[in-house]
KOLKE-390405 format. One record per residue (C-alpha): residue number from 1; x negated, y, z negated. Coordinates in pm, 1 decimal, always signed. Layout:
(atom NUM, (X, Y, Z))
...
% end
This chain:
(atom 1, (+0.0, +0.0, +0.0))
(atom 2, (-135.5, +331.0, +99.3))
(atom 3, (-118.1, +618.8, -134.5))
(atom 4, (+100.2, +821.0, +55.6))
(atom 5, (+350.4, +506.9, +19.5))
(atom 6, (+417.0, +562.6, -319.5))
(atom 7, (+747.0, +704.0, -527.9))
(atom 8, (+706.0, +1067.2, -477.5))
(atom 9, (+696.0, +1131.8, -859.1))
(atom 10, (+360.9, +835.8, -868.1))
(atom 11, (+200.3, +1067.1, -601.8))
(atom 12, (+265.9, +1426.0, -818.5))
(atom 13, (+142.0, +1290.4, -1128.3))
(atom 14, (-187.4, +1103.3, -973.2))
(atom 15, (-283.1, +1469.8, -775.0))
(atom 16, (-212.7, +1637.6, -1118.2))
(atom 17, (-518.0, +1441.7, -1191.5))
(atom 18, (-763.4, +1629.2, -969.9))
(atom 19, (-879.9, +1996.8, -1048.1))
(atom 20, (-657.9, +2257.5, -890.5))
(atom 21, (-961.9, +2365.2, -640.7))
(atom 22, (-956.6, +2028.8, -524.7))
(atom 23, (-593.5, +2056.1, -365.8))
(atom 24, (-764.2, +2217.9, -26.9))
(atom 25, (-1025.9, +1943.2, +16.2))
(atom 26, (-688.3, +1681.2, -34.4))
(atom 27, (-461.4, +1836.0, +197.9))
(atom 28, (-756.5, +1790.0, +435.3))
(atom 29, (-789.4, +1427.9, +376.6))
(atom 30, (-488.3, +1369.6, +671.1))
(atom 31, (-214.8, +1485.5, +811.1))
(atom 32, (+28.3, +1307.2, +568.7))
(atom 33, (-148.9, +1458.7, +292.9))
(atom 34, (-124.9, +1802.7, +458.2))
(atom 35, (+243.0, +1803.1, +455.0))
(atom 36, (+277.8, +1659.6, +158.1))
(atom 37, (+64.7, +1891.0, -46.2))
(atom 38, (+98.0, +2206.2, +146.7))
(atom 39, (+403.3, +2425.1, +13.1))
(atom 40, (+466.1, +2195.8, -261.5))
(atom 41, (+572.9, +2403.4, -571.8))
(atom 42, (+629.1, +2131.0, -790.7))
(atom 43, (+274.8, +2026.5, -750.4))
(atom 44, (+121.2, +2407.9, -764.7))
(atom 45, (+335.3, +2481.6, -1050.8))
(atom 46, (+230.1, +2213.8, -1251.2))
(atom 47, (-146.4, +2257.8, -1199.6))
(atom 48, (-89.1, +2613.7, -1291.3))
(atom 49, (+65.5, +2536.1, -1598.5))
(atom 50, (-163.5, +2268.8, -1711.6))
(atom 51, (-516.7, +2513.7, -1626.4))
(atom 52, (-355.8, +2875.0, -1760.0))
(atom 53, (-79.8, +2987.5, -1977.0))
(atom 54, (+292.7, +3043.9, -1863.3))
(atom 55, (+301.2, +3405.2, -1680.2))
(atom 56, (+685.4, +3408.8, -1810.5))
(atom 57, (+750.2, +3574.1, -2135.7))
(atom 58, (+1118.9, +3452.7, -2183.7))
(atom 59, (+1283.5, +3143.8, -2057.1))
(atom 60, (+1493.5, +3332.7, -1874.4))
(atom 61, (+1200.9, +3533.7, -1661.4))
(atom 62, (+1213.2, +3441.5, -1300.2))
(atom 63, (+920.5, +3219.8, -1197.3))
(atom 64, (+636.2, +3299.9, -973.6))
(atom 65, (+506.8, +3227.3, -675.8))
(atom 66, (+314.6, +2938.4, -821.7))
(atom 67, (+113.3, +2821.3, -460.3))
(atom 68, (-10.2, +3211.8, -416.8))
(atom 69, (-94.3, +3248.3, -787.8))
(atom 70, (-276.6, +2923.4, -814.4))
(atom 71, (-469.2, +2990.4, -532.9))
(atom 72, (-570.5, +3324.6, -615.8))
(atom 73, (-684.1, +3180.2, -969.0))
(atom 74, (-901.2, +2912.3, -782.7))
(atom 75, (-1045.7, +3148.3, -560.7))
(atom 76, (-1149.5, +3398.2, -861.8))
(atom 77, (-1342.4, +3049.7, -1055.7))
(atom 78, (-1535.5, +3034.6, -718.8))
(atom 79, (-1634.3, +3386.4, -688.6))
(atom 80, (-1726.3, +3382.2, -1038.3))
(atom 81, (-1890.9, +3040.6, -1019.4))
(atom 82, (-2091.2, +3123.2, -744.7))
(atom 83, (-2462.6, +3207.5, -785.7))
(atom 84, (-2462.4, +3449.1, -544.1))
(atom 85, (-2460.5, +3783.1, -633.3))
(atom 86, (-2375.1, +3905.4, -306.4))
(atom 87, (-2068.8, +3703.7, -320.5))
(atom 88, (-1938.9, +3859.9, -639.1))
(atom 89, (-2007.4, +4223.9, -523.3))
(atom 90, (-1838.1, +4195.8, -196.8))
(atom 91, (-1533.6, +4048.3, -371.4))
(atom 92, (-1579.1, +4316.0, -729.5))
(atom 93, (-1186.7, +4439.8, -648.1))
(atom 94, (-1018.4, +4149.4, -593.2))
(atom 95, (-1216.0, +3980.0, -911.7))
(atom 96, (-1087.0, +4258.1, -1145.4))
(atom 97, (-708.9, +4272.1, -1008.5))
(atom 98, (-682.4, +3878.9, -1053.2))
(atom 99, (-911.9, +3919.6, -1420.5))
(atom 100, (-648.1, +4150.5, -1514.9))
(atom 101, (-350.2, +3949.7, -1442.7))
(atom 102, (-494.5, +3688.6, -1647.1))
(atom 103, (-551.2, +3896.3, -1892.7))
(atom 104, (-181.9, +4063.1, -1865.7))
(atom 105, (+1.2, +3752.4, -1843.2))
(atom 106, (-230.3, +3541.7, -2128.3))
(atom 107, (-49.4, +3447.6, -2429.5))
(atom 108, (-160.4, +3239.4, -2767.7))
(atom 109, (+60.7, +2950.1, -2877.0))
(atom 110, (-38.1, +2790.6, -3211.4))
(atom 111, (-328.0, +3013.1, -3193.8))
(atom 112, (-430.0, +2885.4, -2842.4))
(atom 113, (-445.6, +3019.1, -2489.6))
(atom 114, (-597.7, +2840.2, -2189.8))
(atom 115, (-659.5, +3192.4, -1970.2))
(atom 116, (-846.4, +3267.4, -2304.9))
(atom 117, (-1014.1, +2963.1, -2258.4))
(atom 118, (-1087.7, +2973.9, -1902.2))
(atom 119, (-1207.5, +3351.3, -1893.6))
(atom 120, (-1477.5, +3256.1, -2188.4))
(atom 121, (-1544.6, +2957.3, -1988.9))
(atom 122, (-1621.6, +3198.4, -1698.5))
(atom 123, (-1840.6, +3494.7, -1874.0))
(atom 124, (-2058.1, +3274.3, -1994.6))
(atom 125, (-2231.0, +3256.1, -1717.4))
(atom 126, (-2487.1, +3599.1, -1763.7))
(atom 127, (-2485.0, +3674.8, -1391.7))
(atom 128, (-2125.3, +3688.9, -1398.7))
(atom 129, (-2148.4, +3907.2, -1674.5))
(atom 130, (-2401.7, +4134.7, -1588.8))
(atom 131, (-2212.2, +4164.0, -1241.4))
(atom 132, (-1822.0, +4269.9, -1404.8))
(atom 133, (-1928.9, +4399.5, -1762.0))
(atom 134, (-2231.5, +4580.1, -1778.3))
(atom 135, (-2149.4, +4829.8, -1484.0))
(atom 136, (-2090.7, +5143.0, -1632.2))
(atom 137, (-2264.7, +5443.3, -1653.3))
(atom 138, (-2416.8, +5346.0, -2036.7))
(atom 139, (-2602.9, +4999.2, -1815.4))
(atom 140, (-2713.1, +5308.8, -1577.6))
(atom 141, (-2937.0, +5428.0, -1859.9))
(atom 142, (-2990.5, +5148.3, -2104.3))
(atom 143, (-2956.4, +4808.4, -1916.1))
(atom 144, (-3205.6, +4541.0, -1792.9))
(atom 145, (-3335.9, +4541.3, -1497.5))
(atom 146, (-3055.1, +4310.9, -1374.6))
(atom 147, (-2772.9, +4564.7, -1462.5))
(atom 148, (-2722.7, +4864.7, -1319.2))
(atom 149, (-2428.2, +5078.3, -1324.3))
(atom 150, (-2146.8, +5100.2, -1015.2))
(atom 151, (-2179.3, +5433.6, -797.7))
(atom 152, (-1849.6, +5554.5, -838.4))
(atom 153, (-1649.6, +5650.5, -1125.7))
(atom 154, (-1378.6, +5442.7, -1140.3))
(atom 155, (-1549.0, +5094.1, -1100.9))
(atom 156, (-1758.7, +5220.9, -1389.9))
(atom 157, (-1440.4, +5312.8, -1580.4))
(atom 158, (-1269.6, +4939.2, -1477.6))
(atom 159, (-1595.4, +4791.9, -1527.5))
(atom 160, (-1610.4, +4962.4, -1868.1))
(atom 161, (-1206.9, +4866.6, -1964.6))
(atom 162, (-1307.0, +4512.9, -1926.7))
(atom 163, (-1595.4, +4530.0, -2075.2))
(atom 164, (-1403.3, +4690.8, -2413.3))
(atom 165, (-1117.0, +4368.6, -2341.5))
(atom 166, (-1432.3, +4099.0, -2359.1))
(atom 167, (-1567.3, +4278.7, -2648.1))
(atom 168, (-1933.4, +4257.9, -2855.7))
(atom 169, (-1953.8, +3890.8, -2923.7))
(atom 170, (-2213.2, +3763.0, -3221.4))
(atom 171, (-2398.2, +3543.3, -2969.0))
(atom 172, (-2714.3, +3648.5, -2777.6))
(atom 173, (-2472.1, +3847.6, -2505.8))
(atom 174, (-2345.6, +4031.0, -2772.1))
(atom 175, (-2725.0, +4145.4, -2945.4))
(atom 176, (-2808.8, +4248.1, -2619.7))
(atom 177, (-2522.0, +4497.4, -2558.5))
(atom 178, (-2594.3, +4595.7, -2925.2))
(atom 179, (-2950.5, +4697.2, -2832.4))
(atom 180, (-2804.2, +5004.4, -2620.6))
(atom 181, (-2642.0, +5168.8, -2924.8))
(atom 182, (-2915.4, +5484.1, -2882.5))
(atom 183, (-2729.0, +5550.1, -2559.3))
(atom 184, (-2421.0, +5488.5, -2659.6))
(atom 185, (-2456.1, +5689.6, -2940.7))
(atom 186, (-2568.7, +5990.4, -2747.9))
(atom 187, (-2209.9, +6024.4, -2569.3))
(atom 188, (-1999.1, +5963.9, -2908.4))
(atom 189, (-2148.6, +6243.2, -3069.3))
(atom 190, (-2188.0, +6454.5, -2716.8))
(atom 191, (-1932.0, +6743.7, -2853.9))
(atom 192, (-1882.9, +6822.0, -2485.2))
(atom 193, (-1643.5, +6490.7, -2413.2))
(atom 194, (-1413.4, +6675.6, -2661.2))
(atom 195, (-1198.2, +6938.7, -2566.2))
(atom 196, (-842.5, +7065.2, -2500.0))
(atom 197, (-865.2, +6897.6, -2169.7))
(atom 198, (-911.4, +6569.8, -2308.4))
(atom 199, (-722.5, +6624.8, -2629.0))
(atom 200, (-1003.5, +6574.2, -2846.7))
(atom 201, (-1000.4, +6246.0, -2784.5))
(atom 202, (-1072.7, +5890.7, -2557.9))
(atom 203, (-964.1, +6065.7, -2276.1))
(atom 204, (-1115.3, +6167.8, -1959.8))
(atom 205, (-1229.8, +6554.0, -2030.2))
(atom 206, (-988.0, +6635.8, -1678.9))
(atom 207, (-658.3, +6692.5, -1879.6))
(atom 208, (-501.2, +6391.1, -1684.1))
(atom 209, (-492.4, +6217.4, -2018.3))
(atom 210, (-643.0, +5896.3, -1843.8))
(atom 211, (-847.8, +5685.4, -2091.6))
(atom 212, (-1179.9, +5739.3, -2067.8))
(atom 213, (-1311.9, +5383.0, -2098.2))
(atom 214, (-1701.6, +5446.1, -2066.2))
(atom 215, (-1625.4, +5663.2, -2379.5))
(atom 216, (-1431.7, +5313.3, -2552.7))
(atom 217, (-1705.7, +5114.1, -2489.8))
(atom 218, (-1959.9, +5338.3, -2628.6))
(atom 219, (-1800.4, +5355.9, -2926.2))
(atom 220, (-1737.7, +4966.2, -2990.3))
(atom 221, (-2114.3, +4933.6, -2915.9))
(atom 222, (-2196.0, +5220.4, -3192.5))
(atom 223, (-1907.0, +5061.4, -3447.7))
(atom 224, (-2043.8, +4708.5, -3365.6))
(atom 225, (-2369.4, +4782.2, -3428.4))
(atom 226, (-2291.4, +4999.9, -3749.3))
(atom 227, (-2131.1, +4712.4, -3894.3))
(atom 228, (-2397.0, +4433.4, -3852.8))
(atom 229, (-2599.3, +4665.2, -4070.5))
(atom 230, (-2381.6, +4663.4, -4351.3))
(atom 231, (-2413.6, +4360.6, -4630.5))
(atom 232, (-2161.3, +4478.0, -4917.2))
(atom 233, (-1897.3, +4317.3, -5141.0))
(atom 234, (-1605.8, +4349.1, -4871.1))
(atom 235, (-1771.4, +4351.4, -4548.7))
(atom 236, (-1632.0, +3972.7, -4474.2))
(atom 237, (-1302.4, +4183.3, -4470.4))
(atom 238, (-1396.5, +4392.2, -4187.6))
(atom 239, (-1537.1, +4181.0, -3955.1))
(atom 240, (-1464.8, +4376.6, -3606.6))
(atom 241, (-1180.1, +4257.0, -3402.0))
(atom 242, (-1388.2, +4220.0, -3059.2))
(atom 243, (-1654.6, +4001.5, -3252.6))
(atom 244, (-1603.5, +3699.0, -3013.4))
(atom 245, (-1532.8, +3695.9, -2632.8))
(atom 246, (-1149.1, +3786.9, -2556.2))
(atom 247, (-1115.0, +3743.8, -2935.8))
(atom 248, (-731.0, +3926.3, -3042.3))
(atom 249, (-649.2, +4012.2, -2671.0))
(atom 250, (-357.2, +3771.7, -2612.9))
(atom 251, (-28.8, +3792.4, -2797.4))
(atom 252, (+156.2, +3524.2, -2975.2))
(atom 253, (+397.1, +3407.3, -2723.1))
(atom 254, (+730.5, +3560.9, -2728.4))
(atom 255, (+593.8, +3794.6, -2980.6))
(atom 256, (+743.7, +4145.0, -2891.6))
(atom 257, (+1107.5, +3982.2, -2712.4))
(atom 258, (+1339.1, +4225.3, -2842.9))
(atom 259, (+1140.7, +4515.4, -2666.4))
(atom 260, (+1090.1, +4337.7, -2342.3))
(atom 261, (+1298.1, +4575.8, -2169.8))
(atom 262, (+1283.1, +4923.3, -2310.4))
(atom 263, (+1471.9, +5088.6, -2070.5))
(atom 264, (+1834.9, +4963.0, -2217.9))
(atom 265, (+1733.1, +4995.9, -2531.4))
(atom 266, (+1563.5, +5319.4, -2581.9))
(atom 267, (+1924.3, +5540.1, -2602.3))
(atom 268, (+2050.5, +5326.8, -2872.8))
(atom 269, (+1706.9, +5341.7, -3097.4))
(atom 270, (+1714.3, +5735.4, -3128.6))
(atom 271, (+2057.0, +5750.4, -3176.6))
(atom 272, (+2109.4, +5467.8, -3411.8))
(atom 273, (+2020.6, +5586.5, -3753.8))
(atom 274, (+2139.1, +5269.4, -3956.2))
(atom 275, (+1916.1, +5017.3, -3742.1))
(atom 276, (+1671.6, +4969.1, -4006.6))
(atom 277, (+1301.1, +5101.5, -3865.6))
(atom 278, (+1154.5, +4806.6, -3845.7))
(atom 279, (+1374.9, +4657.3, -3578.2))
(atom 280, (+1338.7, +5025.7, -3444.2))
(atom 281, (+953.5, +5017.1, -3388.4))
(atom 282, (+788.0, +4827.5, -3094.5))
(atom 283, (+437.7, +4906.7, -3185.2))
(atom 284, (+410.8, +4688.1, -3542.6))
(atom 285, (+303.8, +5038.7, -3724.5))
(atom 286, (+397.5, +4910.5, -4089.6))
(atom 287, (+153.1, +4724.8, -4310.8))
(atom 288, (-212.4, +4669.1, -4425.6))
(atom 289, (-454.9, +4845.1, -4161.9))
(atom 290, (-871.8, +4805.4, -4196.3))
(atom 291, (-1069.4, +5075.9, -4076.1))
(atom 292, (-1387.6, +5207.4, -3967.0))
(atom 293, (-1544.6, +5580.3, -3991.6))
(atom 294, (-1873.2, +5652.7, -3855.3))
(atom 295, (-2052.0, +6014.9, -3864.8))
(atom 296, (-2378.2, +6195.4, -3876.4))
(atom 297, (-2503.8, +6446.6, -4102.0))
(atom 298, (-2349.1, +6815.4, -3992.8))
(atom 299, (-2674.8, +6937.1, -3987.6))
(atom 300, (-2823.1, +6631.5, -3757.4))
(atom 301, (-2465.6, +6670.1, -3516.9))
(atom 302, (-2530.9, +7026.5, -3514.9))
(atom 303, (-2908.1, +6960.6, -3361.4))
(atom 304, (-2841.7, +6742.8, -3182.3))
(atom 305, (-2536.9, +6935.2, -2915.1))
(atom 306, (-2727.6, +7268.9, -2971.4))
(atom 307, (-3088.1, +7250.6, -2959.7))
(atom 308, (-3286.3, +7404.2, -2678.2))
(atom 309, (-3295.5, +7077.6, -2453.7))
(atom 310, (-2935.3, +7003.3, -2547.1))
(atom 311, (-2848.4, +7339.0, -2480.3))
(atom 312, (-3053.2, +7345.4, -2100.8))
(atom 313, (-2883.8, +7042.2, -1989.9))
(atom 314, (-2610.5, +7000.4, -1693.5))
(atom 315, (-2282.7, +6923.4, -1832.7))
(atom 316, (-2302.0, +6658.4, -1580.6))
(atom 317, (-2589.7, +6496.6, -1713.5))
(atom 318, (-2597.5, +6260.4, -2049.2))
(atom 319, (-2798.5, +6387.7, -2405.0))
(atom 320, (-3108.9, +6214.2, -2463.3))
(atom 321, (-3053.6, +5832.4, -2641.4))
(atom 322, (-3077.7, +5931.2, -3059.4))
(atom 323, (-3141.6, +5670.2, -3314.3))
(atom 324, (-3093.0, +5884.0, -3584.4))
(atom 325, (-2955.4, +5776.3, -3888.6))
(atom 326, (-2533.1, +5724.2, -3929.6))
(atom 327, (-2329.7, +5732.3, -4264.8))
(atom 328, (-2038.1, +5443.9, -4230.0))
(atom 329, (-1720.6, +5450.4, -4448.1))
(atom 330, (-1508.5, +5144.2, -4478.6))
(atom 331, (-1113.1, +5247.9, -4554.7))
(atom 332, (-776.8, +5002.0, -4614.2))
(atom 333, (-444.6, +5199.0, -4503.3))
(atom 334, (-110.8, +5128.5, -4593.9))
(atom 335, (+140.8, +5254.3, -4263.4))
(atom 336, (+504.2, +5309.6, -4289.7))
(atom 337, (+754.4, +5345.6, -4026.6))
(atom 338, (+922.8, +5709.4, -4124.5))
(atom 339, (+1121.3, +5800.0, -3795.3))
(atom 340, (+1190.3, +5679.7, -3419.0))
(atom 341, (+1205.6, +5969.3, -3150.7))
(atom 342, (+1286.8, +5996.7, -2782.0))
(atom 343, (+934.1, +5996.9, -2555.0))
(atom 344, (+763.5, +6330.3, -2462.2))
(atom 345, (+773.2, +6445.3, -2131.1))
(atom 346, (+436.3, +6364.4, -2057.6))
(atom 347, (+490.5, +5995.3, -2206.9))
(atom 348, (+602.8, +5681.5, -2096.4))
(atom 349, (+989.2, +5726.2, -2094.3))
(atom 350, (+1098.9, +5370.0, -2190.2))
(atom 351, (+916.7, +5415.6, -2497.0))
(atom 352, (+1034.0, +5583.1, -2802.8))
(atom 353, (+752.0, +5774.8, -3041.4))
(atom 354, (+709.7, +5594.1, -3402.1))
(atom 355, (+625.9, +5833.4, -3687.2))
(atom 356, (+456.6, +5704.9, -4017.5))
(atom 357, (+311.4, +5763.6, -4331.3))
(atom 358, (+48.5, +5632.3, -4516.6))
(atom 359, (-215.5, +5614.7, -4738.6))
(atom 360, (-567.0, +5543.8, -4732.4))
(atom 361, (-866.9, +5412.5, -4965.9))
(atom 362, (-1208.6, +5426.7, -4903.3))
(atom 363, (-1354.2, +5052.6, -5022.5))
(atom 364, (-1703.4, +5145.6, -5065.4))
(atom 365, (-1748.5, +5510.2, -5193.6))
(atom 366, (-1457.4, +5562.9, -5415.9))
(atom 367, (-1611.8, +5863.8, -5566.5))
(atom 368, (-1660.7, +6072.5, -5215.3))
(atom 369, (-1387.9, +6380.9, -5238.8))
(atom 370, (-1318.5, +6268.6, -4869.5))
(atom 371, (-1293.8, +5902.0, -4935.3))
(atom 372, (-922.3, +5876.4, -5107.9))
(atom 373, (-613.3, +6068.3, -4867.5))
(atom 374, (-257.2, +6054.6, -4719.9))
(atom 375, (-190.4, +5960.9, -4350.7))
(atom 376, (+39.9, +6067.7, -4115.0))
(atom 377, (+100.0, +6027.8, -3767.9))
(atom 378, (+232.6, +5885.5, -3478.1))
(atom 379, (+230.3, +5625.7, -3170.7))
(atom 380, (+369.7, +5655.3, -2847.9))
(atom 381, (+307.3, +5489.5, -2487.3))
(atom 382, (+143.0, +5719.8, -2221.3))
(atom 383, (+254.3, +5750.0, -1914.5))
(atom 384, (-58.8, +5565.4, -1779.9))
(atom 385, (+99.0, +5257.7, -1982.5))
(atom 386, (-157.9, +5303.9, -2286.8))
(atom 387, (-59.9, +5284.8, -2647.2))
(atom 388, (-185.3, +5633.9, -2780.6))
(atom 389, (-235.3, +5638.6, -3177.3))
(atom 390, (-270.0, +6034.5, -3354.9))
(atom 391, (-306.1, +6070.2, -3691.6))
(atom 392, (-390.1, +6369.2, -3961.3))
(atom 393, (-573.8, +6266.5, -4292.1))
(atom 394, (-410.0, +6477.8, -4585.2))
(atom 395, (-598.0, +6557.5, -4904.9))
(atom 396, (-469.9, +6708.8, -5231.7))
(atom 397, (-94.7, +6630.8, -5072.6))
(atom 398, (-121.6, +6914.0, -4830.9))
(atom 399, (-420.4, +6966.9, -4738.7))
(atom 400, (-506.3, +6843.4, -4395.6))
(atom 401, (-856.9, +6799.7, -4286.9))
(atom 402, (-898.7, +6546.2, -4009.4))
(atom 403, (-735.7, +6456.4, -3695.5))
(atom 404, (-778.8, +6145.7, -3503.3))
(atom 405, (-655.4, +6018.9, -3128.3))
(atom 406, (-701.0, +5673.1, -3021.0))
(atom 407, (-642.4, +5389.2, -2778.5))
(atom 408, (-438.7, +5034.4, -2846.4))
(atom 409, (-701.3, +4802.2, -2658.6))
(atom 410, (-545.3, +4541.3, -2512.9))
(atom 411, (-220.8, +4733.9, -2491.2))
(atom 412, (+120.1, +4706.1, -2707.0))
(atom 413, (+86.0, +4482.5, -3062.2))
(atom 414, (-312.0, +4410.3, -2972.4))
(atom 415, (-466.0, +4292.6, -3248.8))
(atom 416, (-779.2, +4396.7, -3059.6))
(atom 417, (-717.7, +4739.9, -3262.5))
(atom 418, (-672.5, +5096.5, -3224.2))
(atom 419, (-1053.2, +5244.6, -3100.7))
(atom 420, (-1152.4, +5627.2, -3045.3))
(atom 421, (-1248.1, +5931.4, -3217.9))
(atom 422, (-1142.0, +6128.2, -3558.1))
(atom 423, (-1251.5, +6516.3, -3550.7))
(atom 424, (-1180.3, +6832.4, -3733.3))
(atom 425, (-807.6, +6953.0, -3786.6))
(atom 426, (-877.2, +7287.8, -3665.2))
(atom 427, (-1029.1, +7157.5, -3324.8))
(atom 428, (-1372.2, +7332.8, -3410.3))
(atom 429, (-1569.3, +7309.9, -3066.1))
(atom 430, (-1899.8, +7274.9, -3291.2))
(atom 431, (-1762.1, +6955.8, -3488.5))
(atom 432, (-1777.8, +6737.1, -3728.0))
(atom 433, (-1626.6, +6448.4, -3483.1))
(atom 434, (-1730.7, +6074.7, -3488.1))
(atom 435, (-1595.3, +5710.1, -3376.4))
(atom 436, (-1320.8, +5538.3, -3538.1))
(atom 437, (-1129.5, +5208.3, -3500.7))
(atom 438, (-867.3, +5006.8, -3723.4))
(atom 439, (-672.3, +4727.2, -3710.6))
(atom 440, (-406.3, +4536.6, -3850.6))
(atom 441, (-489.3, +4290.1, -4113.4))
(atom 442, (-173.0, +4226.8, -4298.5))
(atom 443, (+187.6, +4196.7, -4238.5))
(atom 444, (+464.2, +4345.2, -4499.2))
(atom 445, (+769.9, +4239.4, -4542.8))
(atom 446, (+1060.0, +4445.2, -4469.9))
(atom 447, (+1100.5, +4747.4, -4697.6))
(atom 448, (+801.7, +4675.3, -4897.8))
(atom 449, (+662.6, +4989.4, -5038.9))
(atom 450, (+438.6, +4842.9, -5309.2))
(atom 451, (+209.4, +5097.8, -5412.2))
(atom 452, (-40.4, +4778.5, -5541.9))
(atom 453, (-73.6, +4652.1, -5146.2))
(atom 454, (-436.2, +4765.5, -5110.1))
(atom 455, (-519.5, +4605.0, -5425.4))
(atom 456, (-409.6, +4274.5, -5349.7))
(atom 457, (-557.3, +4278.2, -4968.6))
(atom 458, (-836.8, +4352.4, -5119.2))
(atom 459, (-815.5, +4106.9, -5414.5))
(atom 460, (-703.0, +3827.4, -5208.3))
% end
């Protein structure tokens, strides 16, 4: 008995067997084959679904074309398996587009995600990542002589984005993107990237309110590296969200349902004043939040924008790399949803804006005057489909003396964490400013306002 002689269900589940590039070389085998493989969706769909995770976030999503999705997936394992670098530069676009969608359409189930999985699988190869990470304009300066950065802007931004997604793994990789913090450093405390045109903040300084992703990057590199260097009682609690490859990128599945679709929704959340706020907020504002503050001594910030070489160079053109020396606070917040309002006209407008409040502890220098304060703020989606965080530090009750503006990586509910910069309230052009980042470590329950909640994260 031939193969192609045997119950069609026999046939699926023996070609399920073979890897999902393989289907080309089969089809080839014969004519029979050809027809029989060619077009089947049954057969694509289950190779898809046993090589990646489900692209449909509700059982009632329509399903995709699984024959052009699978083959786009097998195509982006051989450009990325390839050893020629020619071979991934020629094909950079496509490669990020399909990277993306994996990225976009990954979800965890019992802690578990194969496009997690595969994309790991596929960076650890150190061409590949030299060829899609290390591309932006900080490898232009500080990277080996393999890396080099792209020569236009926005493949250095995309380059950059993915770069932030991936994040600063603890393996050799990892130490090696470390080694560029001088660099890196140079742009987060560059006082020129913050302005009125980009809001003081990880945006691009053009006013378009695009997320400046070379900026992200350069400060997870500075944060990551700030971190390593710290060996105190509560560090094991802030271990950096981006401290393994794709690590806190992909949500639990079926997560975030209820705000699927904003669109419907939206009307009824800002005029519905009895929903509680919970079931109101899309963005998981309310519980225990770690955090990260970095910043230089005024005097050292000061010399280092407005000294005579700082001074004489382009605004085009980077600050010198700067080693000196950083002072690193480590702070547990405690967020509350306070309100729900409709979207700004310059935001996303499926998306309501979620106020909170807060406060915040400083775990490792109690006694600082600046360490102990109340939070406020808000979140709301921008129109370029970020998730935008803002938030004023309040001393004495009224007294408010920092701002911050950041970026969700990874998008809405990331666990990847909330990364950009905190600066002064009254938007002085000549500082202080620094990187931030935070991230959710705790989940409260509904309507818990326990003013012990940082005590017990912390205790337990």
């Amino acid at each position: 008995m031939e193969l192609l002689e045997l119950y069609y269900d026999v046939l699926i589940q023996i070609l399920e067997e073979v890897g999902p590039e393989d289907l080309a070389a089969v089809a080839q085998t014969s004519i029979g084959f050809n027809h029989f493989v060619k077009g089947n969706e049954r057969l694509y769909k289950a190779h898809y679904l046993k090589n990646f995770d489900d692209p449909r976030r509700r059982p009632t999503d329509p399903e995709p074309d699984w024959i052009t999705e699978l083959q786009r997936l097998v195509k982006l394992r051989k450009i990325l398996q390839s050893q020629s670098s020619d071979v991934k530069s020629e094909n950079f676009d496509f490669a990020l587009e399909t990277i993306n969608t994996l990225i976009r359409t990954g979800a965890e189930s019992e802690g578990l995600s194969l496009n997690k999985k595969e994309l790991s699988r596929l960076f650890s190869n150190p061409q590949t990542a030299d060829m899609f990470l290390y591309k932006s304009s900080l490898y232009g300066r500080a990277g080996t002589g393999i890396q080099f950065q792209a020569q236009n802007l926005e493949d250095r931004q995309r380059s950059a984005r993915l770069h932030s997604i991936y994040g600063i793994p603890n393996d050799i990789t990892g130490r090696r993107t470390l080694s560029t913090h001088p660099f890196a450093r140079s742009r987060v405390y560059d006082l020129r990237n913050f302005s009125k045109r980009s809001r003081w903040g990880p945006f691009r300084n053009d006013g378009s309110m695009r997320v400046d992703w070379e900026l992200i990057e350069s400060i997870m590199v500075v944060l990551g590296y700030n971190n390593g260097l710290c060996s105190r009682r509560y560090m094991d609690r802030f271990i950096l969200p981006w401290s393994a490859p794709f690590a806190n990128i992909f949500q639990d599945r079926f997560a975030h349902l209820p705000f699927t679709n904003m669109q419907p929704l939206l009307p009824s959340l800002t005029r519905e004043p009895s929903l509680p706020l919970g079931l109101q907020d899309p963005y998981n504002v309310s519980g225990i939040w770690a955090r990260m503050v970095c910043f230089l001594d005024y005097d050292d910030l000061y010399d280092f924008n407005f000294n005579t070489t700082a001074m004489r160079t382009p605004d085009d053109q980077p600050f010198a790399p700067t080693t000196m020396e950083e002072a690193i606070r480590h702070i547990i917040m405690h967020l509350e949803v306070t309100a729900v309002t409709a979207p700004g006209k310059n935001d996303d407008q499926t998306m309501p804006v979620i106020h909170f409040d807060g406060k915040a502890r400083a775990v490792d220098t109690n006694m600082d005057a600046n360490a102990n304060s109340s939070i406020r703020g808000c979140v709301r989606m921008t129109s370029e489909g970020e998730v935008r965080w803002s938030t004023v530090w309040i001393f004495n009750g009224h007294e408010e003396r920092w701002r911050s503006e950041a970026i969700q990586v990874g998008g809405l509910r990331s666990k990847r964490g909330v990364v950009g910069v905190w600066y002064d309230k009254s938007f002085d052009p000549h500082g202080p400013a620094g990187p931030t980042a935070f991230w959710k470590v705790k989940e409260l329950p509904d309507g818990n306002e326990n003013g012990n909640d940082l005590d017990d994260w912390m205790e337990h």
